[in-house]
C-alpha positions in Angstrom: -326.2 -126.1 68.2 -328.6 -124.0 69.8 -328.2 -119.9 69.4 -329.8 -119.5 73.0 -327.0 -120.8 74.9 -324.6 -117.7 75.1 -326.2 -115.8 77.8 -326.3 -118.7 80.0 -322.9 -120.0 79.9 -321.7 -116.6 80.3 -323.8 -115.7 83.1 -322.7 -119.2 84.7 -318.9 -118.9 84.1 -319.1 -115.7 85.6 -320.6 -116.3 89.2 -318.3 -119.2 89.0 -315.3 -116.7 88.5 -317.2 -114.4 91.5 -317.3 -117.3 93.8 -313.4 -117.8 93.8 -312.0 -114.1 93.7 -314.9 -113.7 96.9 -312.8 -116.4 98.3 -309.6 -115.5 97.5 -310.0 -112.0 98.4 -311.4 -113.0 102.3 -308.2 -115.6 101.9 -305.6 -112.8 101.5 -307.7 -110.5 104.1 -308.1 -107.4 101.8 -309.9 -105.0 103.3 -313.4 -105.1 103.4 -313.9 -101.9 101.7 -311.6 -102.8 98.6 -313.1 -106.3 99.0 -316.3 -105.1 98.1 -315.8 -102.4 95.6 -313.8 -104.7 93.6 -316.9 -107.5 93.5 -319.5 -103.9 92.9 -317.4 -103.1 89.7 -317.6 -106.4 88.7 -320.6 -107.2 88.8 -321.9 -103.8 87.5 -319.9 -104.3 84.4 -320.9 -107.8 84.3 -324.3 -106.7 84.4 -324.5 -103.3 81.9 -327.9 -103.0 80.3 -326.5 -102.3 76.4 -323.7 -105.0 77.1 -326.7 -108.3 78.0 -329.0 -106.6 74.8 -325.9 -108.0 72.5 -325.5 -110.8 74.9 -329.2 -111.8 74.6 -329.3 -111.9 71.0 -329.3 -115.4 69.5 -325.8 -116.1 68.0 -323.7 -119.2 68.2 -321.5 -119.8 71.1 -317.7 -118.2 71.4 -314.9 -120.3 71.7 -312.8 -120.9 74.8 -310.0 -118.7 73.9 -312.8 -116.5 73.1 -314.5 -116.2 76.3 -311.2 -116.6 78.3 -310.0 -113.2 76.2 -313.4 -111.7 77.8 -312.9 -112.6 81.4 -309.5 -111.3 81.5 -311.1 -107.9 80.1 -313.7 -108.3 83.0 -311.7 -109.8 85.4 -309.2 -106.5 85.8 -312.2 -104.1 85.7 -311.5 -102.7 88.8 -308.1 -101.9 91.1 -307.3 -105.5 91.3 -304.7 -107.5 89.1 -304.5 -110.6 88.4 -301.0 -112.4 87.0 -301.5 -114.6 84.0 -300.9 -117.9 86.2 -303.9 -116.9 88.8 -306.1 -115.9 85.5 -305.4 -119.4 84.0 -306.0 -120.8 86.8 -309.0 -118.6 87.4 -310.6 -119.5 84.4 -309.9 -123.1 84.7 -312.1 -123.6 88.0 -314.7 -121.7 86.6 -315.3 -123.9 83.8 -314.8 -126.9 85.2 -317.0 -126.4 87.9 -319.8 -125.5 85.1 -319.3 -128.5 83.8 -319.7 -130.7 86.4 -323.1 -128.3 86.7 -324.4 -129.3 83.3 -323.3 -133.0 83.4 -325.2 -133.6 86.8 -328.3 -131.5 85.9 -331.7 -133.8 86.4 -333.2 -132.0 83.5 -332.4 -129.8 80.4 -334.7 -127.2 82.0 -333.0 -127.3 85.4 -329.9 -125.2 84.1 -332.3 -122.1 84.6 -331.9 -123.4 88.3 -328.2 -123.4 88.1 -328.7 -120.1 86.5 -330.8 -118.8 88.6 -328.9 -120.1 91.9 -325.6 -118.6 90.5 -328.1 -114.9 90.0 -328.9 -115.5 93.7 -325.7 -115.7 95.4 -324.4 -112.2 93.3 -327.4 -110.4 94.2 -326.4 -111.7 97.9 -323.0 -110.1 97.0 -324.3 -106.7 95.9 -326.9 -106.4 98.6 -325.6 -102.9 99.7 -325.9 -101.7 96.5 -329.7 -100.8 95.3 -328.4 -100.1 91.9 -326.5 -102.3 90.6 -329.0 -105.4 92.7 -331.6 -103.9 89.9 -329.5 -105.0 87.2 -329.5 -108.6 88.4 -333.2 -108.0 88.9 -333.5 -107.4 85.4 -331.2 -110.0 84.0 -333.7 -112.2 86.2 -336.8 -111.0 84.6 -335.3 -111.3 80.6 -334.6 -114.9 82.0 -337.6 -115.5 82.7 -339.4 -113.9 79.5 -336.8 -115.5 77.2 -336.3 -119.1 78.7 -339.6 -119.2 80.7 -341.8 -120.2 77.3 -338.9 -122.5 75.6 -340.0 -126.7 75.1 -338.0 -128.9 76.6 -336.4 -129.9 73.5 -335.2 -126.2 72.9 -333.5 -126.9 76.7 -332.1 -130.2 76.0 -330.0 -128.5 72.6 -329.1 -125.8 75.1 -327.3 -128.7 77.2 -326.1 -130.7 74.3 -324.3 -127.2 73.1 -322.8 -126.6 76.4 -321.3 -130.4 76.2 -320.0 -130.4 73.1 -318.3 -127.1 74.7 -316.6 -128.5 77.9 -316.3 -132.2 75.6 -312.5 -132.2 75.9 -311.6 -130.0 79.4 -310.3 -132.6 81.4 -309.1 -130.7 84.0 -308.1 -132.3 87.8 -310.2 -130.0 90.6 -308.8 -130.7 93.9 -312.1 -130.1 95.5 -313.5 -132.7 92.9 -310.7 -134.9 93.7 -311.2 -135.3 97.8 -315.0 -135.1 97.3 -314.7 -138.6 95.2 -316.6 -136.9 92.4 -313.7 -136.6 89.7 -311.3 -139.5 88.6 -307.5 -138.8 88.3 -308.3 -138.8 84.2 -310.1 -135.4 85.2 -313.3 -137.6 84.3 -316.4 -136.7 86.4 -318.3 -139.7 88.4 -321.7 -139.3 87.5 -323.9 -140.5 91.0 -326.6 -143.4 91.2 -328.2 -142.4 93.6 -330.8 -139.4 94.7 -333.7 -138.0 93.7 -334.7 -138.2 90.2 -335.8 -135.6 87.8 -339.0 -133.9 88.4 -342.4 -135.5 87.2 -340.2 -139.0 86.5 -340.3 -142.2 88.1 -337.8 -143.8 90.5 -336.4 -147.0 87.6 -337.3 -150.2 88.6 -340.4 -151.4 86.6 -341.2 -152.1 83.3 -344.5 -152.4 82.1 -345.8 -153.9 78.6 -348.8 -152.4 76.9 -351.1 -154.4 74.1 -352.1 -152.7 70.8 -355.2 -151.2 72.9 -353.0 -148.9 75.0 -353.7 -150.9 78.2 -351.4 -152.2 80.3 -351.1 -156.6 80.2 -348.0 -157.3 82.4 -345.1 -155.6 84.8 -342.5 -156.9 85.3 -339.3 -155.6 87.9 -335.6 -154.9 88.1 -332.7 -154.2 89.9 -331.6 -150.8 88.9 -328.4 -150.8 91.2 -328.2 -147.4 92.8 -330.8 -145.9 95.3 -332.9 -143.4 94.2 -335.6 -141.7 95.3 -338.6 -139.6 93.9 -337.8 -136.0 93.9 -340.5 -134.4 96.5 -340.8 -130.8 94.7 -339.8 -128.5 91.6 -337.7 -125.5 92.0 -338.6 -122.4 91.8 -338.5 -120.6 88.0 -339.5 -116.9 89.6 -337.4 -113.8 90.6 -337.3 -115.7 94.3 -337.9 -118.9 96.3 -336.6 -121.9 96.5 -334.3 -123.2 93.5 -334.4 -127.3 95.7 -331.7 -127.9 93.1 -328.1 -127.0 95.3 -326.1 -127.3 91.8 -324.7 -123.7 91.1 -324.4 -122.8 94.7 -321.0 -121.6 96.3 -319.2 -124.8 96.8 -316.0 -121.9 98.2 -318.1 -120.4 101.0 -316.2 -122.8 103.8 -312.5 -121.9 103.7 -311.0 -124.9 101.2 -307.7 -124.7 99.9 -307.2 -125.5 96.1 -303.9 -126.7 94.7 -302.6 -126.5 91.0 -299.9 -128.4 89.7 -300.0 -129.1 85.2 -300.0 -132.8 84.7 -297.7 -134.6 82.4 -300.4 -136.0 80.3 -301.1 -133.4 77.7 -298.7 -134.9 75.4 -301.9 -137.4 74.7 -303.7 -133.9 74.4 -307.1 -134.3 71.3 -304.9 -130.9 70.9 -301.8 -133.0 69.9 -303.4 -135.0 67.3 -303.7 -134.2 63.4 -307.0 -134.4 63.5 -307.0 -131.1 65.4 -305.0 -129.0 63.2 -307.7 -127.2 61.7 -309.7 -126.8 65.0 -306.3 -125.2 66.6 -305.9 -122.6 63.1 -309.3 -121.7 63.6 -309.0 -121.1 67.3 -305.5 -118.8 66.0 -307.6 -116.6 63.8 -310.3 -115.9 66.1 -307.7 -115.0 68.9 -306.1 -112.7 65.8 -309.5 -111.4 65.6 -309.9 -110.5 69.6 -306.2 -109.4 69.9 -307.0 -106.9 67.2 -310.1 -105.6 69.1 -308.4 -105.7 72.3 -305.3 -103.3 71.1 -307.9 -100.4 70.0 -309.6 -100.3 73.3 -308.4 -96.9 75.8 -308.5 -97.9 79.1 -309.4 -94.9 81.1 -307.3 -94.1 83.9 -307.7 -94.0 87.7 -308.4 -90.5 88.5 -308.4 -91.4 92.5 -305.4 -91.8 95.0 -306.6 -95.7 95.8 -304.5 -97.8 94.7 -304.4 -101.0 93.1 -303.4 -104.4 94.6 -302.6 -107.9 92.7 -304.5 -111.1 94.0 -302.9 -114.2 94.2 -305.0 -117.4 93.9 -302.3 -119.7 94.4 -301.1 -120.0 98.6 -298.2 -118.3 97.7 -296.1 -115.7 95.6 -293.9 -118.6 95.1 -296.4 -121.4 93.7 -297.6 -118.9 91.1 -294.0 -118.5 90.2 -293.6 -121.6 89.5 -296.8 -122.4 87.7 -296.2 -119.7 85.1 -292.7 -121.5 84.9 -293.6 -125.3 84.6 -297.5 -124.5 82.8 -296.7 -126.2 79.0 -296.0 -124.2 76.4 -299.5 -125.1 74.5 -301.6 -123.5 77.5 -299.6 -120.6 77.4 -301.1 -116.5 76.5 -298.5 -114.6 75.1 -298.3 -110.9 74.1 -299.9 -109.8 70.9 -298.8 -106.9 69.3 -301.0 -104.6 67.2 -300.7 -101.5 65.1 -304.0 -99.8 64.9 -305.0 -97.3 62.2 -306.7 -93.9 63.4 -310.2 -93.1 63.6 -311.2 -90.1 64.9 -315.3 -90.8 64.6 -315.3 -94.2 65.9 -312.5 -93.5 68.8 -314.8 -90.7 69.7 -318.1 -93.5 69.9 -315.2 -96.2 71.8 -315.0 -93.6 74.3 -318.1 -92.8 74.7 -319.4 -96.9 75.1 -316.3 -97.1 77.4 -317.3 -94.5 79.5 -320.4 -96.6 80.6 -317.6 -98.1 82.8 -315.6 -97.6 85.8 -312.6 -99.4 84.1 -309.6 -98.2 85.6 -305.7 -99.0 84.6 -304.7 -102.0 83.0 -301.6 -103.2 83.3 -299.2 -103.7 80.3 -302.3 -103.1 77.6 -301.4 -102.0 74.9 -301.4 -98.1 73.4 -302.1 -98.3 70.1 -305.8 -96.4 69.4 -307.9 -97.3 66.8 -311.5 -97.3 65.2 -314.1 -99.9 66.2 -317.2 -101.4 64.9 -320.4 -103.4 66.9 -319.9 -105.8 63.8 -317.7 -109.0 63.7 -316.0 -109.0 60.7 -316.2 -113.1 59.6 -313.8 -114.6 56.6 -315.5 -113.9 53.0 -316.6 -110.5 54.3 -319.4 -111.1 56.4 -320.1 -109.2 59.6 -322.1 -110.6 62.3 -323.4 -109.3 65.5 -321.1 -109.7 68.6 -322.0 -109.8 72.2 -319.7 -108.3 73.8 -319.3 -104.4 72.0 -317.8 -102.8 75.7 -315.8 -105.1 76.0 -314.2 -105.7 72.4 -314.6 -102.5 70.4 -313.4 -103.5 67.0 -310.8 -101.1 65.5 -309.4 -101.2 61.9 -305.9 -103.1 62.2 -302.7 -103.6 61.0 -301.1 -106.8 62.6 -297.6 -106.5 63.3 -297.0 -109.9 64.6 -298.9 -112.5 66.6 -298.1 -115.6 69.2 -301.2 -117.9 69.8 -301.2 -120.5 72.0 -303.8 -123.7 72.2 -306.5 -123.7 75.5 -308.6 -127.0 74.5 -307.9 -130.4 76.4 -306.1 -129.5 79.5 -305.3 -131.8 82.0 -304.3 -130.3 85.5 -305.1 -130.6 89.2 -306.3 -127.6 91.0 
C-alpha cells in the first residue's frame, strides 16, 4: 500500500461532501449569508496549514469508520447540524462517488486531475474570501511539489490503495442508477467507449516484432467498443484546463437523490467469519477515536446567530424513517468516556482548538482530558496521526463502548 495516498483521498472525499451540503443547502433555501459562512468554515478548517503538515506526512491510510469519525467532526464545524441519518447518508455519496472517480480514471496519474478538479470547484466556492482561497492555493502548490515528481508506478499503488479501500462498498446511487452507470448489485459499469488514456493507442492492432526489434507483420481486431484517441493532456498547474470532467460537480443541476437500505446485507463480506478479525480491528480503532473525541472542548458560540439542522433526505419524515429501518450493523451509537485530567495538555488542546471557529456541538460529550499528536498503536507504539485538531488524544478511562460495522453496505441513494 502506498503511504502517499492519505492526502488525496481526504481532499477528494471532502469536495465530494462540499458538493452535496452546496446542494442541499440551495435545496432547503437557507439564506445566502448562512449558506456561505457555513461552506467558509468548512473549508477553512478543511484547509488549516498545521492540520495538511500531519495530513502530508506519509502514513498508511485510516479506515472507514476512521475517516467517517473525522467528517462528522468536520462536518458540524460551523452553525449547521446534521442528524446521524443525513451524516450516514452524507458520507455514503461521498465515497461512492470517489469511487466511481478512481475506477474510471484513464491513468494512475490522472487522480491529480480528479484532485485537482475537486481544488477547483472549492476555490470557486470560497471566491469572496481572499484568505481562506490562499489556503487552497497552497494545498495546490504542495500538490504539485509532492505528486508533481512521483513515476507512474508510485501513481498506479496510489490507485491500487484507494481500491483495495472502496473493494467492498457496494452502495446503490440513484444518480448512478438513472444514468445507467451502476447495476442494482451497486456494481459500477465500466464504459467501452471514449477517449483513451493519454500518449496510448486506440486497441485494434497487433503487431509482431522479430529478435532484431523490427516490426515483420500486423495483424487487426475487433475490439468491440468505440474509442477514440484522446486529443490533449490535462493540465497538472495551479490553473487551466483539467480535459478530464471526473471530479466535477455532478449536483450543480437540481437532482433529487433517494435513500432506502436494501435487504441484502445479510450476504454482507461483513457477515461472514472470515471477517471477524477485520470487524475487531475496525472496534478498537473506533475505541481509539471515541477516546480522542471525548477529550476534545468544543468552544462555544459566543454570537446571537443561531444554528439550524440540514436535512439531506426530501423530508423530516424520510430521515425518520431511515434512522428507523437503517440495519443495526450500519448503525453509530453513543460512546461513553471518562477522561483523566490534564491540566498541561488541556491547556495545549485549547490552544490547537483555538485555530478554529468550531462552534457548539450537539450532544458531545463533557468529559475533559489530556491529548497527545501521537497515536498510541497496540504493543506501545506511537505513530504520527493526521489529524491532531481534529482528534486531540486525551488519557482515558473507557466506561463502556457500542461499535457498530460500516464495511459492505448495500443501499440506494
Amino acid at each position: 500500500m502506498s503511504v502517499r495516498t492519505l492526502p488525496l483521498l481526504f481532499l477528494n472525499l471532502g469536495g465530494e461532501m462540499l458538493y452535496i451540503l452546496d446542494q442541499r443547502l440551495r435545496a432547503q433555501n437557507v439564506p445566502t449569508d448562512k449558506a456561505r459562512k457555513v461552506m467558509n468554515d468548512l473549508i477553512s478548517t478543511m484547509f488549516n496549514k498545521k492540520f495538511l503538515e500531519e495530513l502530508f506526512k506519509p502514513q498508511e491510510l485510516y479506515s472507514k469508520k476512521a475517516l467517517r469519525t473525522v467528517y462528522d467532526r468536520l462536518a458540524h464545524a460551523s452553525i449547521m447540524r446534521l442528524n446521524p441519518a443525513s451524516m450516514d447518508k452524507l458520507f455514503d455519496l461521498m465515497t461512492m462517488a470517489f469511487k466511481y472517480q478512481v475506477l474510471l480514471c484513464p491513468r494512475p496519474k490522472d487522480i491529480l486531475l480528479i484532485t485537482f478538479n475537486h481544488l477547483d470547484a472549492i476555490k470557486n466556492f470560497v471566491r469572496d474570501s481572499p484568505d481562506i482561497m490562499n489556503q487552497v492555493d497552497e494545498t495546490f502548490r504542495h500538490i504539485i511539489e509532492v505528486y508533481g515528481c512521483l513515476p507512474a508506478g508510485e501513481f498506479q499503488l496510489i490507485r491500487q490503495t484507494l481500491l483495495l479501500f472502496f473493494q467492498d462498498m457496494h452502495i446503490r446511487v440513484s444518480i448512478f442508477l438513472k444514468d445507467k452507470v451502476q447495476n442494482s448489485n451497486g456494481r459500477f459499469v465500466l464504459p467501452i467507449s471514449g477517449p483513451v488514456p493519454w500518449g496510448t493507442k486506440v486497441p485494434g492492432l497487433i503487431r509482431m516484432f522479430n529478435n532484431k526489434g523490427e516490426e515483420v507483420k500486423r495483424m487487426e481486431f475487433k475490439h468491440g467498443g468505440q474509442y477514440v484517441r484522446a486529443e490533449s493532456e490535462g493540465s497538472f498547474e495551479l490553473s487551466g484546463d483539467r480535459v478530464l470532467t471526473l471530479g466535477t460537480n455532478m449536483y450543480s443541476a437540481s437532482r433529487p437523490v433517494e435513500t432506502r437500505v436494501s435487504g441484502a446485507l445479510k450476504n454482507s463480506s461483513l457477515n461472514t467469519k472470515d471477517n471477524i478479525a477485520a470487524r475487531t480491528l475496525a472496534k478498537e480503532e473506533l475505541n481509539f477515536l471515541a477516546r480522542l473525541m471525548g477529550g476534545m472542548e468544543i468552544k462555544k458560540t459566543s454570537g446571537p446567530e443561531p444554528g439550524f439542522r440540514l436535512n439531506l433526505f426530501t423530508t423530516d419524515e424520510e430521515e425518520e424513517h431511515a434512522a428507523l429501518t437503517r440495519p443495526e450493523e450500519l448503525s453509530y451509537q453513543v460512546i461513553n468516556i471518562q477522561a483523566a485530567q490534564d491540566q498541561q495538555r488541556n491547556e495545549e488542546l485549547t490552544r490547537i482548538m483555538g485555530e478554529f471557529e468550531i462552534h457548539d456541538q450537539p450532544q458531545q460529550s463533557t468529559s475533559k482530558g489530556g491529548y497527545s499528536n501521537r497515536k498510541l498503536m497496540p504493543g506501545g507504539k506511537e505513530q504520527s496521526t493526521a489529524f491532531p485538531h481534529l482528534l486531540p488524544f486525551p488519557k482515558p478511562q473507557i466506561v463502556h463502548t457500542h461499535t457498530k460495522s460500516l464495511h459492505g453496505k448495500d443501499s440506494d441513494l
